[in-house]
Every structure is written in C-alpha cells, then in structure tokens.
C-alpha positions in Angstrom: 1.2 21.3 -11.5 -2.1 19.6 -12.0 -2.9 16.5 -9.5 -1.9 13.5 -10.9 -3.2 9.4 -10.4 -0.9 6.6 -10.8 -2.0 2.9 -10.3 0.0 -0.3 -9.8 0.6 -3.7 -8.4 3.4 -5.8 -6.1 5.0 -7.1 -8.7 6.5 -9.8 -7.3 4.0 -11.0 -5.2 1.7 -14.7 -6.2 -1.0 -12.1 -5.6 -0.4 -8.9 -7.4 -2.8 -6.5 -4.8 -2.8 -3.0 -5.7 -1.8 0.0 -5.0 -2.8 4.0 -5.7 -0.3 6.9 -5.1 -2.4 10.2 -5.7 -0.6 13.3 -5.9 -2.0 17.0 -5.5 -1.6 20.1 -7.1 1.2 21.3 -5.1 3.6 18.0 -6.2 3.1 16.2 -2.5 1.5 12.9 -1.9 -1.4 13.1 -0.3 -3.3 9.6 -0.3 -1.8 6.2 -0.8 -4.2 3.4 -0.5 -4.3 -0.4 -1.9 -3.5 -4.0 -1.0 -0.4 -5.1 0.6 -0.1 -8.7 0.0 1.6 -10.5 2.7 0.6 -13.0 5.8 -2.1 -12.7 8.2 -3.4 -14.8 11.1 -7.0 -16.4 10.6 -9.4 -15.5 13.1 -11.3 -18.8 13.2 -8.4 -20.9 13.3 -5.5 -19.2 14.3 -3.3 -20.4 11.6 -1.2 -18.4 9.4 -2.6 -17.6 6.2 0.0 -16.6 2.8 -1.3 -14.6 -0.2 -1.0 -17.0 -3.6 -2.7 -17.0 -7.1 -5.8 -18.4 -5.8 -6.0 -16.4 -2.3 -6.3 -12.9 -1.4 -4.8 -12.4 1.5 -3.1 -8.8 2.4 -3.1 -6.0 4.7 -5.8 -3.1 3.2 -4.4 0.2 4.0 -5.1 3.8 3.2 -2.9 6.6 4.0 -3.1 10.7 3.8 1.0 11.4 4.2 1.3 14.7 2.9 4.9 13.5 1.3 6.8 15.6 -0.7 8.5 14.4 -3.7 12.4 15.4 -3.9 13.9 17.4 -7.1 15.7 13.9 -7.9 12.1 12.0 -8.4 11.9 9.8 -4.8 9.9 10.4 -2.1 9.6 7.9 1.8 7.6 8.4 4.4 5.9 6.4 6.6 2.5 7.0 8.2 -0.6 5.4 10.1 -4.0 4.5 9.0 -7.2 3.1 9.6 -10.7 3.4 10.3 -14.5 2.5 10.7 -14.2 0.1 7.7 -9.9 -0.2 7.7 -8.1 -2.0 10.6 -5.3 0.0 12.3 -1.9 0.1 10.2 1.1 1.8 10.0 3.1 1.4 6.4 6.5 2.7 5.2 6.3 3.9 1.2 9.9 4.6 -0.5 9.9 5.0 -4.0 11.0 6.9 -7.1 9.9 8.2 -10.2 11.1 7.7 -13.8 9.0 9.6 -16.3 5.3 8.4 -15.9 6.3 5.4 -13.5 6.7 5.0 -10.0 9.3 1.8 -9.1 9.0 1.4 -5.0 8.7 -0.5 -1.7 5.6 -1.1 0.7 6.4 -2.3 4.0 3.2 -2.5 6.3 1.4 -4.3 9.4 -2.0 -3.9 10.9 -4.1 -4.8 13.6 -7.9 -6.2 12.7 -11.8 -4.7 13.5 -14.5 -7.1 14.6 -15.9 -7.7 11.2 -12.2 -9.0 9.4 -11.7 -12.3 9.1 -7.8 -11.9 9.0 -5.9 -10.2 11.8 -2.4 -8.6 12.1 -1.4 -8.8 8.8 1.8 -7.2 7.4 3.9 -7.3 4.2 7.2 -6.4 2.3 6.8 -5.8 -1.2 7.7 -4.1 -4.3 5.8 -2.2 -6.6 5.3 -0.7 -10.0 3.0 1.9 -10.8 1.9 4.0 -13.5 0.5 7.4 -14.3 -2.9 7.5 -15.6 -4.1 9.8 -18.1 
C-alpha cells in the first residue's frame, strides 16, 4: 500500500483550523498534525480567549502515533506531542474512513513555551478530511 495524505478542517468550528492525517506504507498512521480550534488563556491578560471567523485561536499539535487502521475503516488513539517550536499537548484522534474521506473527532489540550502568546489551550471538535492525490 503506497503512503497516502489526506487534509481537512473542523468543520463545525467559527474557525475551520486544519488538520493532516498521513498514513505510511504499511496502512498505520504515523503523523497527525494541524490546528485544533478551541479556547485558550491570553498570557498578557489572563482572559479567556474563543476561536471565531475573525480570530485564530487553537491548540497547534503534531503527533507521530503509529495507529493502525482497523479492517472496518476506523482507527483512535491518543498520543502526546510537542517540542522546541510546539507547546506540550496530549490529543485523542477517533475517526473513520469512507472511500477517500476521513469523518472524525479531535479532542486536545496543551500547555504553552515562552514565546506563545496563548497558554493551555484545548479543544473538542470534528473533522472532515480528504485524500489527496
């Protein structure tokens, strides 16, 4: 099976994000990455801050789960990420295929790094994503 891309969005979000699900050759995830879009807290003020049309606002993450799919099309895990540039974060994926889509949840929350101006930010959403060619 030849590694395959699919890219989507939360579909029901004011803010769409995005989200990536790359599968390898041997039919596991191996990388999910993208923006949840969700609340956070502002740094500077300490207020909440909500994702809309005109903002933003979601928890970056990028994962490595080494998922496998199941004969029936759905696949869950959940996994931690983060890094130099990527805040701590832990997200749960479920989610199920149906021919070159991929209908699913994110759920997610993540800590902050001294350069973000948003901090513990999490989100529930859905998504919608689809194979590219």
């Amino acid at each position: 099976m030849p590694a395959v891309q699919l890219q989507g969005f939360f579909d029901r979000a004011p803010w769409q994000g995005t989200v990536t699900i790359r599968i390898g050759e041997n039919g596991k995830i191996r990388q999910v990455d993208g923006v949840l879009p969700g609340t956070c807290r502002d740094k500077r003020t300490g207020s909440m801050a909500r994702s809309g049309r005109d903002g933003a606002i979601g928890l970056q993450f990028v994962v490595y789960p080494d998922a496998p799919v199941r004969a029936n099309g759905s696949f869950a895990f959940t996994a931690k990420g983060g890094g130099e540039d990527i805040a701590p974060h832990t997200i749960t994926v479920r989610g199920t295929f149906y021919g070159n889509n991929v209908i699913g949840r994110v759920k997610g929350r993540g800590g902050t790094t001294e350069y973000d101006r948003y901090a513990k930010c999490s989100g529930d959403q859905p998504f919608w994503a689809k194979r590219l060619e």
